[in-house]
C-alpha positions in Angstrom: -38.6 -21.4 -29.0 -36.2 -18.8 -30.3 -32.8 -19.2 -31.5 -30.6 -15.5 -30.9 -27.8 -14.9 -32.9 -24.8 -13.7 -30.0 -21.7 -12.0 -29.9 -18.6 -11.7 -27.4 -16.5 -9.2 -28.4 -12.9 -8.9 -27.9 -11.2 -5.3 -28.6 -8.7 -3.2 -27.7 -9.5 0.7 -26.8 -8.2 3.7 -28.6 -5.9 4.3 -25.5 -6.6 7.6 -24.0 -9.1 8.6 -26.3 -13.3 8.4 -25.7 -14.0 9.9 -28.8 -11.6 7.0 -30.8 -13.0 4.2 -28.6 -16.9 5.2 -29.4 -15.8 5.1 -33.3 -14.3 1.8 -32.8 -17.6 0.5 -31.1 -19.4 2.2 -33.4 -17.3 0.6 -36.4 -17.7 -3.1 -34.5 -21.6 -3.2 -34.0 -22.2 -2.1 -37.7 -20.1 -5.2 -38.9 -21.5 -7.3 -36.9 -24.8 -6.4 -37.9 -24.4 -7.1 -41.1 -23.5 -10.3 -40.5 -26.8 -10.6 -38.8 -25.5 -10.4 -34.7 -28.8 -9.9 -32.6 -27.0 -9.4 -29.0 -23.5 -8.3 -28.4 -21.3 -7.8 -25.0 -18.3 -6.0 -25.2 -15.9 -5.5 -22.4 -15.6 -3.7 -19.0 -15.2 0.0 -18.8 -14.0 -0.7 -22.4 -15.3 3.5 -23.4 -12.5 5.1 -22.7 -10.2 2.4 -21.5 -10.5 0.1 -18.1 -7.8 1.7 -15.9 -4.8 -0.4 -15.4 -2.9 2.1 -14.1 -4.6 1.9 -10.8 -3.5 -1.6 -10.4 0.3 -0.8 -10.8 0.2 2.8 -8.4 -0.1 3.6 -5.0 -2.4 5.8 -3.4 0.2 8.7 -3.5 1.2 8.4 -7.3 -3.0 8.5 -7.8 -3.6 11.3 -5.7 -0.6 13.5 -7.5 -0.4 12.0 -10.9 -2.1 12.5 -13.9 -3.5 9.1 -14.8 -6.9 9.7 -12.8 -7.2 12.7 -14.3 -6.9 11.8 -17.7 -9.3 9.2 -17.1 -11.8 11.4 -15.6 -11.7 14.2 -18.6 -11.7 10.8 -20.9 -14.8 9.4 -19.2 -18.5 9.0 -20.6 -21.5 10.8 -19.0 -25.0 9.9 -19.8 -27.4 10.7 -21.7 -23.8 12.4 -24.1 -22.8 11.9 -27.6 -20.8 9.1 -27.0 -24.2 7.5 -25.5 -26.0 8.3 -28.3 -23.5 7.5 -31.3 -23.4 3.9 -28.9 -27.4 3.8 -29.6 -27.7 4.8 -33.0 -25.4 2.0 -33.7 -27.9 -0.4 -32.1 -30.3 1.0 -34.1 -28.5 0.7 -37.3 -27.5 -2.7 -36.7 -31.1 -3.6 -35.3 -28.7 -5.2 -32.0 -28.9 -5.4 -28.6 -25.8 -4.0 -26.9 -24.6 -4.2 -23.7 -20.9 -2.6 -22.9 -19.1 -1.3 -20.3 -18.2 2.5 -19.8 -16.2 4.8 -17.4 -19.2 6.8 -16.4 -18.7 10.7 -14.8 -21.3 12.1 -12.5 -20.1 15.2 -11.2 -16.7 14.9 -9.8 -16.8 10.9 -9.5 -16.7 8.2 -11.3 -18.6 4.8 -11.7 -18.0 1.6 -13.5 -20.9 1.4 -15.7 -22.4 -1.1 -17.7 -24.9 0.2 -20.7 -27.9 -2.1 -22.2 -29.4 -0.5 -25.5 -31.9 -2.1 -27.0 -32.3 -2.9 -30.8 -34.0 0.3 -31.4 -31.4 1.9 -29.6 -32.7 2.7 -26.7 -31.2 2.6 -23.3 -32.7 0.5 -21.4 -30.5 -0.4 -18.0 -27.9 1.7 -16.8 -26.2 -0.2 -14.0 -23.2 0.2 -11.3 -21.0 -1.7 -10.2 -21.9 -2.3 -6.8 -18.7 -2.4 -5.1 -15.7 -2.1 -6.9 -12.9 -4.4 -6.3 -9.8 -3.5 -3.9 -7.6 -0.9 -5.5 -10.3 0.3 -7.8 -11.9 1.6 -4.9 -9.4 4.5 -5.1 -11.0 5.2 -9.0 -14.8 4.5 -8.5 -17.8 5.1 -6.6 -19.8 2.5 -5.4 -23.8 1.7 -7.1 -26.5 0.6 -6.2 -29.6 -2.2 -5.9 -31.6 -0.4 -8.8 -29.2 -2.3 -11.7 -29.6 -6.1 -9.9 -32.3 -7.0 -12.3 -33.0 -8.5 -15.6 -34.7 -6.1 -18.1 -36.5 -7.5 -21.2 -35.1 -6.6 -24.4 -35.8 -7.7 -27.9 -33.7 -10.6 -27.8 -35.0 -11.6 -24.4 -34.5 -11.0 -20.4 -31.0 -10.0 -19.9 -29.0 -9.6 -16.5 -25.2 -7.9 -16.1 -22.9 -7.8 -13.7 -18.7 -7.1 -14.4 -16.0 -8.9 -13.2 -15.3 -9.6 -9.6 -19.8 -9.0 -9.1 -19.9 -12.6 -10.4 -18.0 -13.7 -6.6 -21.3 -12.0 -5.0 -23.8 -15.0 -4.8 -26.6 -13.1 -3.7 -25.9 -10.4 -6.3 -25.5 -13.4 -9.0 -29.1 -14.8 -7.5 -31.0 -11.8 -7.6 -30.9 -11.4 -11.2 -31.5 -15.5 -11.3 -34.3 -14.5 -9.4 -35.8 -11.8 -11.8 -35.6 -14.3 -14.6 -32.6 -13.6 -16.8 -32.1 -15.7 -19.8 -29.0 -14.2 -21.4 -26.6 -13.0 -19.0 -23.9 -10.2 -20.2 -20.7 -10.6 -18.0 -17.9 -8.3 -18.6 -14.1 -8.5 -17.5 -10.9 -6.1 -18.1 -9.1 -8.4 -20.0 -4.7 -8.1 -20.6 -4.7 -7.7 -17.3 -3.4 -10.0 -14.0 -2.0 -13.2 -16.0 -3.2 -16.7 -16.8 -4.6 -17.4 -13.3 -7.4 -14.3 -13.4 -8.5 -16.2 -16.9 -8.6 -19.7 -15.7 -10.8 -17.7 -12.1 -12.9 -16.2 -14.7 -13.6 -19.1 -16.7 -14.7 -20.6 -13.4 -16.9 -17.5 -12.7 -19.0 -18.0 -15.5 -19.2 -21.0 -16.4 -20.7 -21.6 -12.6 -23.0 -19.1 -13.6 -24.4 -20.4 -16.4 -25.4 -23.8 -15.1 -26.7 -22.1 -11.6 -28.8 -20.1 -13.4 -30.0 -21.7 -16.2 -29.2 -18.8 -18.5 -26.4 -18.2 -21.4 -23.5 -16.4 -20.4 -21.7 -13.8 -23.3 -18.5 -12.7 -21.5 -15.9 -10.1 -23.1 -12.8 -9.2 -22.5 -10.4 -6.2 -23.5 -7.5 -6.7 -25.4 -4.2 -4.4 -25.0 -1.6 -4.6 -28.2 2.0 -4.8 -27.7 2.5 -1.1 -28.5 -0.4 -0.3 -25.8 1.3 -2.2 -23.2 4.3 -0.1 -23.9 2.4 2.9 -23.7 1.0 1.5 -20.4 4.5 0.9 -18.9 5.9 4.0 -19.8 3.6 6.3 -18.2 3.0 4.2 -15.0 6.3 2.4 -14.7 4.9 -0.8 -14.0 6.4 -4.0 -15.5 4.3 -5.6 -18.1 3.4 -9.0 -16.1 0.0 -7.0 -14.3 -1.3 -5.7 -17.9 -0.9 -9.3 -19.7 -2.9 -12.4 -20.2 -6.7 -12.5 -18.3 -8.3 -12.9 -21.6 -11.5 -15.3 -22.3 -13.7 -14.1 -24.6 -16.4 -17.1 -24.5 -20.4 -18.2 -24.9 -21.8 -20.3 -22.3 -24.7 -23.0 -22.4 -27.2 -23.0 -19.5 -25.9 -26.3 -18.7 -22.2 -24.8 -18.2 -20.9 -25.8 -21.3 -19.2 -23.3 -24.2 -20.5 -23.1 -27.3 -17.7 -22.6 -29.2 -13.5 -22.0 -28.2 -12.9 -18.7 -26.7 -10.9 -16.1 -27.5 -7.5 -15.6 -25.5 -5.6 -13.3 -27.2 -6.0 -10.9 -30.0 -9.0 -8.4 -31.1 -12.2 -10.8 -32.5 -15.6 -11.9 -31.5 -17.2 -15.3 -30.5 -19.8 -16.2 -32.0 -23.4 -18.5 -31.3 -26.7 -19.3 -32.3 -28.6 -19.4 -28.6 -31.4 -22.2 -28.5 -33.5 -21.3 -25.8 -35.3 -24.7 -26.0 -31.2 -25.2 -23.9 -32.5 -22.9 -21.1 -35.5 -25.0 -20.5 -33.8 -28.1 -20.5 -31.3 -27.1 -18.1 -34.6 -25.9 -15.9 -36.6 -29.2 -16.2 -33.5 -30.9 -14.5 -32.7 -27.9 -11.7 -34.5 -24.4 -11.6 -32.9 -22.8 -8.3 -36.1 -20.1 -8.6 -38.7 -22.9 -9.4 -39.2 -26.6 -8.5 -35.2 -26.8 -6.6 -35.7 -23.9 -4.5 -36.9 -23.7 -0.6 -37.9 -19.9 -0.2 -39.2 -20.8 3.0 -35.8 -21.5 4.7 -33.8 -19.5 2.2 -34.7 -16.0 0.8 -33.2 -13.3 -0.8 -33.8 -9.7 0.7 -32.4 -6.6 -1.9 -33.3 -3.2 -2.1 -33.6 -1.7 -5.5 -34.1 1.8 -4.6 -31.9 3.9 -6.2 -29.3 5.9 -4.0 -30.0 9.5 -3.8 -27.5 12.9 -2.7 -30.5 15.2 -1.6 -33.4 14.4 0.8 -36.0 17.5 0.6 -37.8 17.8 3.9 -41.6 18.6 2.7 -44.1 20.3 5.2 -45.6 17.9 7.6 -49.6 17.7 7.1 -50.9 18.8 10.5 -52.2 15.8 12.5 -56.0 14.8 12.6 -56.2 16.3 16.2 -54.7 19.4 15.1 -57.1 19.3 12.3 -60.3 18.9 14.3 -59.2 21.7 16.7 -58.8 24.0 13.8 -62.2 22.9 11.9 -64.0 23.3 15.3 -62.3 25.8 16.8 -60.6 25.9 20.6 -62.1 27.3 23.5 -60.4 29.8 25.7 -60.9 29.1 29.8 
């Protein structure tokens, strides 16, 4: 059995700036390479910045402002350079990465989560299937094709972000697919004590449902950020505060080590997998503790597409024979 060396990562964004952000990242996978970190998650939509501004707004101040725009110009599309300095990092570090980006596709965007393997490869892109109540007004809506565990050097790893982790079924199909390390991102400085204590909850649940270790991040917003934050949306600081737990979970629900609440850092854990097979030898809800005859999961993984192209119909067999035989006239 192997032992992987894991990372949560806690950090703030260079507000407002993609280009700063990817440096950080950049900066933060090397070091933690060095000090010999095999897997790393870092936090939702953390390239450019998750945005908190849509949290604090109405509709109208969205519509006419300039926050959703700044995001949008800010955002990351893929395959781009900030996808591929994100890689090379991996690659450097010999780390698996998984992290959350704003991603642009034409004139929408998506929240994304990245997995690069530790030759720097991507090797998931992934949606958030339905973003959560006001974020609707920023992002699109994904698809099936990301509800699955992909193998990776380190192992078979799921994602999902934030509120995916209330979906059951969503949680179960990656169960299902045989995840063994589960990256789980959240905003973080955001929505008080309460969304941290939820979250905690969340993953924690998670872990012991499924068997599988849970590496959760969360972001991290500086005083001076908040500030920032406050001036250009005129919200009051309460909705961009607290909501941090930066934590490692055992497949029997347990952490591994105290989390991180507040400030930029990292949590860090040896994973035993020899853990995830003792946690199955008790309850595996895919395995020996599951009734797929009277419950069953059905998903479609096909990925959404814009375009249909109508192809020529083949002509039918009659129509066939008639032509290969010819057709009589009366």
């Amino acid at each position: 059995m192997k032992i992987v060396k894991a990372a949560a990562v806690q950090i703030s964004p260079v507000l407002y700036s993609r280009e700063g952000t990817v440096e950080k990242v950049v900066r933060k996978i090397l070091e933690l390479g060095q000090r010999g970190v095999e897997f790393a998650t870092f936090p939702e939509t953390i390239v450019p910045y998750y945005p908190y501004f849509s949290a604090v707004q109405t509709g109208v101040q969205l519509l006419y402002g300039n926050e959703h725009l700044r995001l949008l110009d800010q955002a990351v599309t893929v395959p781009s350079a900030a996808t591929d300095a994100i890689g090379e990092a991996a690659r450097k570090a010999g780390m698996v990465v998984s992290i959350g980006v704003n991603e642009r596709d034409g004139g929408t965007l998506y929240n994304t989560q990245l997995l690069f393997d530790a030759d720097g490869t991507l090797i998931q892109r992934r949606r958030k299937i339905t973003p959560t109540h006001f974020e609707r007004m920023i992002w699109g809506q994904g698809d099936g094709s990301g509800l699955r565990a992909v193998d990776s050097k380190v192992g078979r790893i799921g994602q999902l972000a934030c509120f995916e982790h209330n979906n059951p079924l969503a949680r179960y199909a990656l169960m299902a697919d045989g995840e063994q390390i589960h990256s789980a991102m959240y905003p973080g400085s955001a929505f008080g004590e309460g969304f941290a204590q939820r979250m905690e909850i969340n993953i924690r649940q998670h872990a012991q449902e499924s068997g599988a270790f849970v590496v959760n991040a969360t972001a991290w917003l500086d005083a001076d950020q908040q500030a920032q934050i406050m001036k250009d949306t005129g919200c009051a600081i309460g909705p961009i505060s607290g909501g941090c737990f930066t934590a490692i979970v055992a497949p029997d629900g347990m952490l591994l080590s105290e989390p991180l609440r507040t400030g930029e850092g990292e949590v860090i854990a040896d994973l035993d997998f020899t853990l995830i097979d003792r946690r199955k030898m008790l309850m595996d809800p895919v395995g020996h503790y599951n009734r797929p005859e009277l419950l069953s999961l059905l998903i479609d993984r096909t990925p959404t597409a814009h375009i249909h192209e109508r192809v020529a119909h083949p002509k039918s067999t009659i129509q066939q024979a008639e032509g290969d035989l010819g057709v009589m006239d009366d």
